[in-house]
N, C-alpha and C positions, 0 to 999 in steps of 0.2 A: 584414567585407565583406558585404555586404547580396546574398540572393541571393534568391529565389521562396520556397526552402524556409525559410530563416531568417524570412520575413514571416508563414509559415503557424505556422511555429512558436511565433514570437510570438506570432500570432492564437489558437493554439492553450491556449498557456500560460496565457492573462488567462482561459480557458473552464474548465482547471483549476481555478486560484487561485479565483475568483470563483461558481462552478456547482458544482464540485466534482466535473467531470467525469474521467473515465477517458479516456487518453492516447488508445485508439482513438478513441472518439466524439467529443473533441477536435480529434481531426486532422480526421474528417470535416467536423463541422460549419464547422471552419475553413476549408476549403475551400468551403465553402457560404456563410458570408460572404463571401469574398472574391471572390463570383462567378466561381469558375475550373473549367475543367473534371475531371468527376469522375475522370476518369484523370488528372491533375496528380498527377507524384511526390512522395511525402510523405517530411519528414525524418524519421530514425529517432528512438528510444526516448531514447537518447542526448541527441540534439540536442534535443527537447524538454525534457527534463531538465535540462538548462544554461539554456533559455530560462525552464522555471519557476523555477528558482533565481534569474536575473536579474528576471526580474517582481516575488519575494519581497522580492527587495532593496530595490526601487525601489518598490514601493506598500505593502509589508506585514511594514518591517523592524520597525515597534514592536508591532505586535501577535503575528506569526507564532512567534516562538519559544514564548512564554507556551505558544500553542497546541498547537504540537508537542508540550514537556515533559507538557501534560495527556492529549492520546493515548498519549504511550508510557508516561505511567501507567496508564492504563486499559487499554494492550497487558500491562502487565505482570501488573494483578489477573487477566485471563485465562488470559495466559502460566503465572502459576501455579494456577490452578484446572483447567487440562489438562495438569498436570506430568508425569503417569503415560502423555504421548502424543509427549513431545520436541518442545516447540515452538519456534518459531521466527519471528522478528518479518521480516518481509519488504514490500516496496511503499515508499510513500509515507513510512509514519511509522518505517520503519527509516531510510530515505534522509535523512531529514531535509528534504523538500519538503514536510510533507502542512501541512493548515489546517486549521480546526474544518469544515470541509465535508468532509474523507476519510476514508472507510475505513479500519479496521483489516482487515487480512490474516497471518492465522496461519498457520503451515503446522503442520500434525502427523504425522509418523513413526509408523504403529500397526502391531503386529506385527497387528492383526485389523482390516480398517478399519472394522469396525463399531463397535467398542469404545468409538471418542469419542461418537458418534451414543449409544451406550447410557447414558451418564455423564450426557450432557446430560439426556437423560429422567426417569434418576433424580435429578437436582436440580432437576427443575422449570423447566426451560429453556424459553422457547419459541423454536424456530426452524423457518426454513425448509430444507430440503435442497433443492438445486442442483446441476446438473452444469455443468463448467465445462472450460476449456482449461485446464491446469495448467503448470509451468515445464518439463517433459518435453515437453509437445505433445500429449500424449494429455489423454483426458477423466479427470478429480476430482471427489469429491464435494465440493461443498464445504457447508460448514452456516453458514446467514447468520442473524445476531441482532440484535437492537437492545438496545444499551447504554447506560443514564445517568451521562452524563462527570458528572459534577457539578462539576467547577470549572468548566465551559463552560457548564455549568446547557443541555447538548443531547442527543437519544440520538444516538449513532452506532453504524454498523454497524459489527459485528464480523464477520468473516470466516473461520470458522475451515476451512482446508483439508486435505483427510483422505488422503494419500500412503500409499506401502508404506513399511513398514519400510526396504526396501533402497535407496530413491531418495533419503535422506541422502548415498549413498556419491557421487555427482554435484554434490548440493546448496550443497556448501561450496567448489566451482572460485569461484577471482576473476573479476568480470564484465568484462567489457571495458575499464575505468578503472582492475583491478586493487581492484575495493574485494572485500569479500562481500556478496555477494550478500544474506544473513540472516544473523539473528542467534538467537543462544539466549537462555537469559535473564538467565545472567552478563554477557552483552553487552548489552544492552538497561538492566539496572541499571547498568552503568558508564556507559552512554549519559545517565543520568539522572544521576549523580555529579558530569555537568562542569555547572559556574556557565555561566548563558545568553552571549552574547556572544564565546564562547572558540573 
């Protein structure tokens, strides 16, 4: 059924797919193409998620998976080079929506939050710290990198976000569709186990 919100969402979707934009500044700009006004209710997190999935399908079935499997390898050399922080693969390339234009997003569990911040230092990381809205609501630190995929021959960002310890205990509810939310790294390696297509 074709509705206002399904058009935005669509419009929304190809600004994902294609800019490798984030689902807010999607919605907005989507609505800025579509010359509608700025208080025009936007469809939620959900419904654009369905709509980039149907975009994927229809412009970007033969490349997008390749794409996928090389993020979440590259979520995973991180994944385990922060093993000592419980991480956790979340966003786009746990969903299985992202493209060589998304973001990796880590979550970490640290009993100290500084602890990830001090690891990276002593490996010679460069990043930047950032505070951010986290899946609680409240402000995160989170530490943003640039990483070379090398089968995508691009850097992307990595994202790694820095939690309490005790906000695992919430982290693992099923989201609204019943999936998880994230994953850990057991998950994320089995994620890579299944042949493309399946």
């Amino acid at each position: 059924m074709y509705t206002l919100k399904s058009e935005i969402a669509a419009t929304a979707a190809a600004l994902v797919v294609e800019e490798g934009l984030e689902y807010g500044p999607a919605k907005r700009r989507a609505i800025k193409q579509l010359a509608l006004p700025a208080r025009t209710a936007l469809p939620d997190n959900d419904a654009l998620e369905d709509a980039v999935r149907e975009y994927i399908e229809l412009f970007c079935a033969d490349t997008q998976p390749a794409e996928l499997a090389a993020l979440r390898e590259l979520a995973l050399v991180w994944m385990q080079r922060m093993a000592a922080f419980r991480p956790y693969l979340a966003g786009a390339v746990w969903h299985g929506t992202a493209t060589r234009l998304s973001d990796i997003y880590i979550q970490l569990f640290c009993d100290d939050p500084k602890s990830a911040e001090i690891a990276l230092i002593e490996h010679n990381v460069d990043y930047e710290p950032r505070t951010v809205t986290g899946f609680t609501g409240g402000s995160v630190e989170a530490l943003s990198l640039s990483s070379l995929c090398q089968a995508l021959n691009e850097n992307i960002g990595v994202h790694l976000m820095v939690y309490d310890h005790d906000d695992l205990r919430g982290a693992l509810r099923p989201d609204a569709k019943g999936r998880a939310p994230r994953g850990d790294l057991a998950a994320v390696q089995k994620l890579l186990s299944i042949p493309f297509g399946v």
